[in-house]
N, C-alpha and C positions, 0 to 999 in steps of 0.2 A: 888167616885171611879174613877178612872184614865184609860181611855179606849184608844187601839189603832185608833178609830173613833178620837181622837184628831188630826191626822195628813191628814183626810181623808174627802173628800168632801167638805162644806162650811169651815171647820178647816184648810183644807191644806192652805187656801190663809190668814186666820193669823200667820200661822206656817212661810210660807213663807215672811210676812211680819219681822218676829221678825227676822228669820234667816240675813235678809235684813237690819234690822236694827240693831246687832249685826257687819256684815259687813262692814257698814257702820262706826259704832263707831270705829272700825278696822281700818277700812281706812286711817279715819281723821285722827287717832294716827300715824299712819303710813304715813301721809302729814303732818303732824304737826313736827313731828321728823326730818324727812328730811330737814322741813325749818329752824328749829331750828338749824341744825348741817351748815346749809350752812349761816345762820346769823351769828354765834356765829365763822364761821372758818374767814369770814367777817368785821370782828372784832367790828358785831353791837349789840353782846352780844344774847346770848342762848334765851331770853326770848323773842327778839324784835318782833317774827311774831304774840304772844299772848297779846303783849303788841299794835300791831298794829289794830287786833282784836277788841282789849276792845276800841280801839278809836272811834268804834260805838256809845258808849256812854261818853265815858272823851274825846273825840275831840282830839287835837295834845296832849294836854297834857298828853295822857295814854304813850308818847313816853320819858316822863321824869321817865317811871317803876314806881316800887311799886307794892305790891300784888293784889292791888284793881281791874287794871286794866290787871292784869295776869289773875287772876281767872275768871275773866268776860270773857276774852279770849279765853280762854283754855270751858268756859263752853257754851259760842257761837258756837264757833268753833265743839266741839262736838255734839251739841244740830243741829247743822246744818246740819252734817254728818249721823247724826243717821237719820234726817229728811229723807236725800237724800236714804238713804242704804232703810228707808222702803219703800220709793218710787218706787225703783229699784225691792224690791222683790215683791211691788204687782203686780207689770208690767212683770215680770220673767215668760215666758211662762210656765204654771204649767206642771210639771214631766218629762218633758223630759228633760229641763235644764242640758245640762253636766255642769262642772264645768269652760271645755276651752268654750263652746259657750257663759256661762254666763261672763266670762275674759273677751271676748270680748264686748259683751254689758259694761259689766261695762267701760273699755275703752272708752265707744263710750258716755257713760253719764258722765264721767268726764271728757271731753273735750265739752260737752255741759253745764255740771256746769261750769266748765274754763271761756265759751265765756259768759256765763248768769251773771256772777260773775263780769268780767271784765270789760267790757260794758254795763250792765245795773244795776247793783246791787250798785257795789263798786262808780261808778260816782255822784250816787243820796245818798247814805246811809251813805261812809266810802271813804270822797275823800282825808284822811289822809293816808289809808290805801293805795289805789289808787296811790298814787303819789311815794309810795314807793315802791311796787312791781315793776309799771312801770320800777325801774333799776332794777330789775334781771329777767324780762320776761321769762328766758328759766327755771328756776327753778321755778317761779311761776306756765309754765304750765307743767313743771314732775311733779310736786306734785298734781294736781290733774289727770293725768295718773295713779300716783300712787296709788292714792285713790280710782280709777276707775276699776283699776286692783285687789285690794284688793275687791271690792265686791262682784266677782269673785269667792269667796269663799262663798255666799250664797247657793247654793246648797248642797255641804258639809256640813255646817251648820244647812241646814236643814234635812237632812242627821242625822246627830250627834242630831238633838232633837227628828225625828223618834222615831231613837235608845232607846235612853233614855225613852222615850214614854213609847215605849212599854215594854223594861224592867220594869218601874213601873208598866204596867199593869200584866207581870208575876209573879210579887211581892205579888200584890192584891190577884192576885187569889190566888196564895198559901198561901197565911194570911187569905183569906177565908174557904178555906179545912182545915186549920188548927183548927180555930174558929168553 
């Protein structure tokens, strides 16, 4: 049975994780988009920032496209966001979090993703990738503002699973009385 103790106590800081990492997948979607609309207006095609992505593992060549190297991208890429989003909400100071204080943290972690990313991640892992942000640095680093900003919304989020929470637990009960 489905109890409002889910959102409460040792639960709150899983709740707040998922919330986080929902945020997080958010995010990315929402930096992922962005870079996609400003490669593609670019004229280095819609897919090139997922295609730059998957060059973690196809090297330059993931820069010749193909889906292989999209999809590994795109599921990097998300896989890394959702990392970061749960990160952000176990670290989310528990219940007081508004949604602008948490905006701001989130800001303040995607510009710490940004320098982690730029400088120590992308040099060593992905210096295909690397060599290609390096020309559009100001959009490289809006988009993880933007990402930053969308996490932002994990307290809503967590919020919104409360809710739901504990509507199933009204449900319960009255499926109990009923039985």
């Amino acid at each position: 049975m489905y109890t409002t103790s889910m959102v409460r106590g040792s639960d709150y800081k899983s709740t707040n994780i998922l919330a986080g990492t929902i945020a997080g997948l958010l995010g990315g979607a929402a930096m992922a988009l962005l870079m996609m609309v400003v490669s593609s207006a670019a004229g280095m095609g819609f897919w090139h920032p997922m295609e730059m992505v998957g060059a973690l593992f196809y090297g330059v060549d993931a820069l010749l496209g193909g889906a292989g190297p999209v999809v590994t991208g795109v599921l990097v890429h998300l896989l890394c966001t959702g990392a970061v989003g749960a990160l952000f909400g176990a670290l989310l100071p528990p219940r007081q979090a508004t949604t602008g204080l948490a905006t701001s943290w989130g800001v303040v972690a995607g510009v710490v993703c940004w320098a982690v990313d730029s400088f120590l991640l992308l040099p060593v892992f992905n210096q295909t990738m690397k060599d290609r942000v390096d020309l559009a640095p100001g959009w490289w680093f809006l988009s993880f503002v933007l990402m930053g900003a969308v996490l932002g919304a994990t307290p809503a989020i967590r919020r919104s699973i409360a809710r739901r929470t504990t509507n199933v637990d009204l449900l319960a009960d009255r499926m109990d009385r009923v039985a």
